[in-house]
C-alpha positions as CSV (number, residue, x, y, z in Angstrom):
1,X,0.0,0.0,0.0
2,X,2.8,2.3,0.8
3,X,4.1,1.8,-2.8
4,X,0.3,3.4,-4.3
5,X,0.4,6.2,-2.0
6,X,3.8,7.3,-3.1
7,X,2.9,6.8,-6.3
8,X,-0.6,8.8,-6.2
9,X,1.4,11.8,-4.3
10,X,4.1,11.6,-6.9
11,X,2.1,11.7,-10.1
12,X,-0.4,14.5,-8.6
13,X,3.0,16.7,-8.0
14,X,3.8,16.3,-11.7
15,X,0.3,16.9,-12.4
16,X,0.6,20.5,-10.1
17,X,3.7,21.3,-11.7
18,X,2.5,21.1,-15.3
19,X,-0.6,22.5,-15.1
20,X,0.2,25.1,-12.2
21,X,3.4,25.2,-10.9
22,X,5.1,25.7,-14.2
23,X,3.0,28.5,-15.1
24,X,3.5,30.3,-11.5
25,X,7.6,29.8,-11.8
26,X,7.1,32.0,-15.3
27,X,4.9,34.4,-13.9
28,X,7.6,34.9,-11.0
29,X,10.8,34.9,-13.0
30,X,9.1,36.7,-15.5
31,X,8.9,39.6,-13.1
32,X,12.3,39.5,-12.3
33,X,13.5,40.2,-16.1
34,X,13.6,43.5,-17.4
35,X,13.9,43.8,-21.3
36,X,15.4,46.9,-22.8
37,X,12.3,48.1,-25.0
38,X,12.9,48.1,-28.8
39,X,13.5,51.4,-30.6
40,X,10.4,53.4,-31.5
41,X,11.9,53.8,-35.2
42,X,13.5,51.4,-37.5
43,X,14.5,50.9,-40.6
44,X,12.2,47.8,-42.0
45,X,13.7,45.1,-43.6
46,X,12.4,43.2,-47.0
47,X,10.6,40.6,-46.3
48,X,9.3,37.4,-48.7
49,X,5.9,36.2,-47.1
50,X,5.1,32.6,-47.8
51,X,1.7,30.8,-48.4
52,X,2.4,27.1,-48.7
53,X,-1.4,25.9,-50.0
54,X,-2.5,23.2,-50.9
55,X,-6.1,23.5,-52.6
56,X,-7.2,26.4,-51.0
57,X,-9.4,27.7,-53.5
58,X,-11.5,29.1,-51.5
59,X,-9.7,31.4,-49.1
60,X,-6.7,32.5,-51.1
61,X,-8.6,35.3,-53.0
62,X,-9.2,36.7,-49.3
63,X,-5.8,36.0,-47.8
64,X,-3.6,37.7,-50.9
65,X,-6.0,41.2,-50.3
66,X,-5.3,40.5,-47.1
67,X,-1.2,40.4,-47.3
68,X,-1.1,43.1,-50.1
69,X,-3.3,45.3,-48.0
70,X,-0.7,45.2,-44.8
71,X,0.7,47.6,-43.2
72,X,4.4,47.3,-44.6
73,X,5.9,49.2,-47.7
74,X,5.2,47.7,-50.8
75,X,8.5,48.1,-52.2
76,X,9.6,45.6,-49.2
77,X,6.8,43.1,-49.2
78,X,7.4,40.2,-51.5
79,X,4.2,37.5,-51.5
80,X,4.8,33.9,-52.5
81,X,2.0,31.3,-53.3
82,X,3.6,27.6,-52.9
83,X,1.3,25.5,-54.0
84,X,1.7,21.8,-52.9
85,X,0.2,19.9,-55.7
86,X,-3.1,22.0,-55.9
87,X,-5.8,20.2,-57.8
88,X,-8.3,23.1,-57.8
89,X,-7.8,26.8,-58.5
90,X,-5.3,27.3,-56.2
91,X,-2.9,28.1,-58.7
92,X,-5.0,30.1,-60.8
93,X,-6.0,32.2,-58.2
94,X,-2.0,32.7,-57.4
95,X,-0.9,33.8,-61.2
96,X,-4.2,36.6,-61.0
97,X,-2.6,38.1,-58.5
98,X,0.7,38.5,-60.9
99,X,0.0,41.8,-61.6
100,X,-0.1,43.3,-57.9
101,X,3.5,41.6,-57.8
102,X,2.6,38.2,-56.1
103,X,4.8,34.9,-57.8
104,X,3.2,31.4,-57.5
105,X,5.3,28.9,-56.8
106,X,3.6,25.7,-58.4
107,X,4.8,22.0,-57.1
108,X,3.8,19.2,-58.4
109,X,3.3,16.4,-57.1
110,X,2.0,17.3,-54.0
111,X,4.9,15.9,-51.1
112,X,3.7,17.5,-47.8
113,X,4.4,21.3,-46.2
114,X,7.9,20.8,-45.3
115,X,9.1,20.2,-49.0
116,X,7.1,23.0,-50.2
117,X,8.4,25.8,-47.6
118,X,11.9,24.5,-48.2
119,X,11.7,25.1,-51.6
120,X,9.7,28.4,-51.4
121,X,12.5,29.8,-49.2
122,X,15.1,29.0,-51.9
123,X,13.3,31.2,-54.2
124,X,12.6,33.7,-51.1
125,X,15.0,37.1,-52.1
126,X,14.6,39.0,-48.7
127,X,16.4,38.5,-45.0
128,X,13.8,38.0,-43.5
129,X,10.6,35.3,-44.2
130,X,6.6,35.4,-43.1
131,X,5.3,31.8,-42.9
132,X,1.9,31.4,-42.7
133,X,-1.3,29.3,-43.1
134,X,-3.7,30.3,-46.1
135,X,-6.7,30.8,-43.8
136,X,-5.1,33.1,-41.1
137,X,-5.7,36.8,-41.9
138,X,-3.4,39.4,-40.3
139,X,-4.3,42.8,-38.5
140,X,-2.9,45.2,-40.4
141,X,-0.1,46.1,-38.1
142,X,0.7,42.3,-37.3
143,X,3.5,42.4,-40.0
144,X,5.4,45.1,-38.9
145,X,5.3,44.4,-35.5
146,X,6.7,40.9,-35.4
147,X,9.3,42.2,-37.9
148,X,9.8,44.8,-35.4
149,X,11.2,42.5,-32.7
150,X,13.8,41.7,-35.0
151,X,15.7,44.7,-33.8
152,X,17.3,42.9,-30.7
153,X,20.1,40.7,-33.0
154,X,19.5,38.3,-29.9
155,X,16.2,37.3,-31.1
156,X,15.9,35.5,-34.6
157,X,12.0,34.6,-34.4
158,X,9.0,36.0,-33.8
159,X,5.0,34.9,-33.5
160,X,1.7,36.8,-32.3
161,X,-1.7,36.7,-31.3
162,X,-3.2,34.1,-33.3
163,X,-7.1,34.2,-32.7
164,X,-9.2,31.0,-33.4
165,X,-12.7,31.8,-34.1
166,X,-13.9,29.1,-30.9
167,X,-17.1,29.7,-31.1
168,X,-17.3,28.3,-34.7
169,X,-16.4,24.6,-32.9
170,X,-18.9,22.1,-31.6
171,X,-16.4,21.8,-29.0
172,X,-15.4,25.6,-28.1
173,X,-15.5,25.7,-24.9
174,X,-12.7,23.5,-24.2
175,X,-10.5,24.7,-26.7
176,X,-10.9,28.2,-25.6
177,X,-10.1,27.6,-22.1
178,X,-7.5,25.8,-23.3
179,X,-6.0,28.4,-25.4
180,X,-6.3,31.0,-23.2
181,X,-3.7,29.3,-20.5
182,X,-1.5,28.7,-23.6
183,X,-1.2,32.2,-24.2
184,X,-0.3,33.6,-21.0
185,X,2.2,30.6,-21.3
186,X,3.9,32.1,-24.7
187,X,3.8,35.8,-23.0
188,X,5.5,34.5,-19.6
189,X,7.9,32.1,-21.8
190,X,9.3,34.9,-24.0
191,X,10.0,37.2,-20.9
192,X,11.7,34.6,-19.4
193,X,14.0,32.6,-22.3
194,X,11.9,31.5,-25.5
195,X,8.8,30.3,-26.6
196,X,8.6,26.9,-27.3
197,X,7.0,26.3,-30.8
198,X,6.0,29.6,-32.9
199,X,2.7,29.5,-34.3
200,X,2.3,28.2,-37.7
201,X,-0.4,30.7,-38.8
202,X,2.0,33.5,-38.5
203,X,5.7,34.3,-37.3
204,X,8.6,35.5,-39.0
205,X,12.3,34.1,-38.5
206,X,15.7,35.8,-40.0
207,X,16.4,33.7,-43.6
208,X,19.9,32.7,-42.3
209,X,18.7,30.7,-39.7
210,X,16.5,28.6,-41.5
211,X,17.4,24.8,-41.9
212,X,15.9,22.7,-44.9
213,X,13.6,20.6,-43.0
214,X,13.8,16.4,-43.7
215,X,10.9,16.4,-46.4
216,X,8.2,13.7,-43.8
217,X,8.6,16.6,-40.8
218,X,5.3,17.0,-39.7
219,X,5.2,19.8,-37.3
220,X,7.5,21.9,-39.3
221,X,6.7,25.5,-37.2
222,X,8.2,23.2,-34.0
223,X,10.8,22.2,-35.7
224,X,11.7,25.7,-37.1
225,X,11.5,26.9,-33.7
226,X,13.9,24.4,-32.1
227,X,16.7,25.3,-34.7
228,X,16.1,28.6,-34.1
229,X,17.2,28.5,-30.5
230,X,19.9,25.4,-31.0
231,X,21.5,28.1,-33.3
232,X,22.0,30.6,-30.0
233,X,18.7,32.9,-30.7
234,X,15.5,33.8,-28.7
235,X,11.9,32.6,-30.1
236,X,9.5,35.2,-28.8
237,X,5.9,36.0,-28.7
238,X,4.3,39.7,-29.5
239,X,0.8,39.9,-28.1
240,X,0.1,43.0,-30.4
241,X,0.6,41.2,-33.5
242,X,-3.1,39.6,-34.1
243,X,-4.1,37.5,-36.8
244,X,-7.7,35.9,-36.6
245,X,-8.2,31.8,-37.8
246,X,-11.2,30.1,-38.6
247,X,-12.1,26.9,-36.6
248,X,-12.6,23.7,-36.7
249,X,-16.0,22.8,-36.8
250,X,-15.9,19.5,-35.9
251,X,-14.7,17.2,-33.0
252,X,-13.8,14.5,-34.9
253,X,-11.3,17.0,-37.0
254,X,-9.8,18.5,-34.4
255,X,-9.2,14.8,-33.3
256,X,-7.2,14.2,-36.1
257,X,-5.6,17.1,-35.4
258,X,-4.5,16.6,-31.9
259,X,-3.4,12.8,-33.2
260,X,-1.4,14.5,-36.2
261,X,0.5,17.0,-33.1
262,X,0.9,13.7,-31.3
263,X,2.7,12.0,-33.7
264,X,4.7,14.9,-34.5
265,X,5.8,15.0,-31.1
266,X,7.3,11.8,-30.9
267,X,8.8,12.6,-34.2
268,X,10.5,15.8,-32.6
269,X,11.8,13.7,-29.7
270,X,13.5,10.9,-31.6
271,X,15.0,13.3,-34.1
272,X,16.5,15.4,-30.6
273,X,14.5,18.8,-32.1
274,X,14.8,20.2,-28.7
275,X,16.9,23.2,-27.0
276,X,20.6,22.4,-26.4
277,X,21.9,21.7,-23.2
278,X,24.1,24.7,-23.8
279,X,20.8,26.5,-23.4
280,X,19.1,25.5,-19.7
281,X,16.6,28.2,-19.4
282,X,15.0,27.1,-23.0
283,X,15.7,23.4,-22.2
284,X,13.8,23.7,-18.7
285,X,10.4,25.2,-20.6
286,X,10.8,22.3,-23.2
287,X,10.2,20.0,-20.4
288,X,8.0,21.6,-18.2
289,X,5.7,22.9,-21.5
290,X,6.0,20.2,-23.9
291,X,7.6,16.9,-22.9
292,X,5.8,16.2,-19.1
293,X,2.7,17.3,-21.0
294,X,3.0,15.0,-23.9
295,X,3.4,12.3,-21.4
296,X,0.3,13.2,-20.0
297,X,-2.0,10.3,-20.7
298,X,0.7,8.5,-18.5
299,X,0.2,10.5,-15.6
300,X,-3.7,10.1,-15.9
301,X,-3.8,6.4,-16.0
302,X,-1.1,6.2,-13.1
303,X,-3.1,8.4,-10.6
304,X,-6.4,6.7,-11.3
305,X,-4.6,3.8,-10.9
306,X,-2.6,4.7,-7.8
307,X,-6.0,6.2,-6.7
308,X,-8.3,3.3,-7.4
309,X,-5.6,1.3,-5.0
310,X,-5.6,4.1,-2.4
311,X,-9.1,4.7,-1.6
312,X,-9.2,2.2,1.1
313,X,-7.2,4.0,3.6
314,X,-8.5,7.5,4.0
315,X,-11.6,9.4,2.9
316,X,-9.1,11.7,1.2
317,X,-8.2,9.2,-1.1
318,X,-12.5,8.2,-1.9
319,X,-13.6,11.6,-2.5
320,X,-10.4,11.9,-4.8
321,X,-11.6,9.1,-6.6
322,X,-15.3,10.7,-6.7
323,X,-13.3,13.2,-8.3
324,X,-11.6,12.0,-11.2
325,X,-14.7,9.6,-12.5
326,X,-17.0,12.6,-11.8
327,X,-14.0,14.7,-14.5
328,X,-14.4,11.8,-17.2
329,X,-18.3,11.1,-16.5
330,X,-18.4,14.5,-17.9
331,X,-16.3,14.2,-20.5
332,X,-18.7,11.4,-21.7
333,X,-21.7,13.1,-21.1
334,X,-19.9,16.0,-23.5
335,X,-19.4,13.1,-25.9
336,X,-22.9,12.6,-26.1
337,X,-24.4,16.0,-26.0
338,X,-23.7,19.0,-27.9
339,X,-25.8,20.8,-25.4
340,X,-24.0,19.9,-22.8
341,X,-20.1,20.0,-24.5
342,X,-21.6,23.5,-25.4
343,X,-21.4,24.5,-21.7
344,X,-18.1,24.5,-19.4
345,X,-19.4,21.6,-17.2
346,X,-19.2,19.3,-20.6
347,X,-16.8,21.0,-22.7
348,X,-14.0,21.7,-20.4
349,X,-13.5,17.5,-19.9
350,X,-14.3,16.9,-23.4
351,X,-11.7,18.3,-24.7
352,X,-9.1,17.5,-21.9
353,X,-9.9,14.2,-22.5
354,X,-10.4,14.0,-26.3
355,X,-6.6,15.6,-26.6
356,X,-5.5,12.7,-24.1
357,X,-6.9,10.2,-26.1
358,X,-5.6,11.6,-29.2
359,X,-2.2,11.7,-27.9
360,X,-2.0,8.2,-27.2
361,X,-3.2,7.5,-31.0
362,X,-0.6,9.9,-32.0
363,X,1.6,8.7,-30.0
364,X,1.8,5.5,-31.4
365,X,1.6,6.5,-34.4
366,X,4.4,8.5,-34.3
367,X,6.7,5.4,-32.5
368,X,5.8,3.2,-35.9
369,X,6.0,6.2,-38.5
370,X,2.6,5.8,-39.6
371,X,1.4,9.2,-39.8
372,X,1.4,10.8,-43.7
373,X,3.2,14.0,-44.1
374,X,0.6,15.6,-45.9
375,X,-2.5,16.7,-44.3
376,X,-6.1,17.2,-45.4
377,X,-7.2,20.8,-44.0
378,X,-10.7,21.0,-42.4
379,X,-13.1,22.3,-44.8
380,X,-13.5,26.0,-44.3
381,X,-17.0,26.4,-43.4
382,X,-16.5,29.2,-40.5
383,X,-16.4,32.8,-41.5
384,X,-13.4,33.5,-43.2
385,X,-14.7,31.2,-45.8
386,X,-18.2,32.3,-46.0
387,X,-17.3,35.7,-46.1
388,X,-14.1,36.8,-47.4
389,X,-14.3,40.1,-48.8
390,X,-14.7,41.0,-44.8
391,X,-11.3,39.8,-43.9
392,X,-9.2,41.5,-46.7
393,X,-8.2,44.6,-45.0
């Protein structure tokens, strides 16, 4: 029995740490760092913004307006489409734009993201690139102020405030209580050392640093990130740069999804896409952020374990055990109920537990190489598809 109890008390301290502890340490040290505040005035650098695609038909019209209407001199702003084996009008929509100075990049056959950025950013003629998704469309500012953190020659990446439209998810209310924590995370993170993983809809890195990636990466924007800081740099997060995203409208996509991040995950760690020992600030939020919590299906099974074993010997230990089935009764009940998943007594452990299942899928299917480097989007059906003359300026 004494073996269960230290186990139980064990696994809930990991469990503290990651999803408390952790987040308190940053807050702390956070305050403790002063940062010398960039200069007011700068002279902008050129910069090739890239669009890998890959039959986005109908969302690229929307997100070229967007990128030619930023707020960045035109004479600096060069826009490349690279297609990834579009079947559709992707490419059309690309060489229309021809006249307003955008080049389409057209690759064929379609071999995943990875092979299509790394060839985009050989035919990329500024020092500094834009990568970002096709259906994220940037505040007008959002350019020029990720650029702008470019200033301190410490930092050789940058990402903002990428905004998914929740509410246009059957399972919203998980994810947005879930992306809220992660971005007081990336804020605290990139006071302290670096953020851990840029966000793929939107971030700009210096050209020099960039690494051809192995062709089957999956989570290239991780990956990027990682060789960012192996290479001596900072990765950091500007709150004022705001993009907006449509959703995923379905659970069963954002399943996928979570599976495909999964997957990627393992990939990452077998590959060693991680910060340097040479860098311990970067390499402590690596395995407080992402490595305890990608093992956490482990530490969910091990306290109900330790807790089903435990619950003779104190009340404590019965009412925790309430507890936990009470957590996945819920999550069930959010299963079967969009009513309730649509409410924060469903949704909150649907999705907790939907992206722990998912990482177990992923996880496997990352330790076997079975997951495909190319990726079928979910269809746009939220508002940057329905509408997107709205979204172009």
């Amino acid at each position: 029995m004494a073996f269960w109890l230290s186990l139980y008390w064990v696994i809930a301290a990991i469990m503290v740490y990651i999803y408390f502890g952790y987040s308190l340490l940053l807050a702390l040290l956070s305050g403790l760092v002063r940062r010398s505040p960039n200069p007011s005035e700068v002279d902008l650098p050129a910069v090739s913004l890239i669009i890998p695609a890959h039959n986005e038909e109908r969302i690229l019209e929307a997100k070229l307006n967007n990128a030619l209407s930023l707020d960045y001199p035109a004479d600096k702003l060069e826009v490349l489409v690279a297609s990834d084996g579009s079947i559709d009008r992707t490419k059309s929509i690309g060489e229309s734009f021809a006249d307003r100075g955008v080049r389409l990049l057209a690759f064929s056959p379609r071999r995943g993201k990875a092979s299509a950025v790394n060839d985009a950013v050989v035919e990329a003629n500024a020092a500094v690139l834009c990568l970002c998704d096709a259906n994220v469309m940037f505040r007008p500012d959002a350019l020029r102020l990720l650029v702008h953190r470019l200033v301190d020659p410490r930092i050789g990446a940058a990402t903002g405030d990428v905004r998914l439209a929740s509410h246009e998810s059957n399972f919203g209310q998980g994810e947005s209580l879930y992306y809220r924590i992660e971005k007081r995370l990336q804020v605290a993170e990139s006071s302290v050392g670096s953020l851990m993983g840029v966000d793929g809809g939107m971030y700009v890195l210096r050209k020099p640093l960039f690494q051809p990636l192995p062709a089957d990466t999956i989570l290239d924007d991780f990956v990027i990130s990682m060789r960012v800081i192996q290479q001596g740099f900072r990765v950091v997060y500007e709150p004022a740069a705001v993009a907006d995203e449509n959703g995923t409208p379905l659970a069963s996509q954002e399943f996928r999804r979570r599976v495909r991040v999964a997957a990627g995950a393992v990939q990452t760690i077998k590959r060693g896409d991680r910060p340097p020992l040479s860098r311990p600030v970067e390499l402590w939020q690596f395995v407080s952020h992402k490595l305890l919590r990608w093992l956490g299906p482990l530490w969910l099974i091990l306290l109900l374990t330790a807790n089903v074993a435990s619950w003779p010997t104190h009340s404590f230990y019965r009412a925790t055990l309430v507890a936990q089935l009470a957590f996945y009764l819920a999550a069930l009940a959010g299963c079967l109920s969009l009513r309730l998943r649509a409410m924060k007594l469903g949704g909150i452990p649907f999705y907790f537990v939907l992206s722990h299942v998912a990482m177990v899928v992923g996880t496997v299917t990352g330790l076997f190489n079975r997951q495909k480097v190319t990726w079928q989007q979910a269809e746009r059906t939220g508002s940057l598809a329905a509408n997107p003359s709205s979204h172009a300026h």
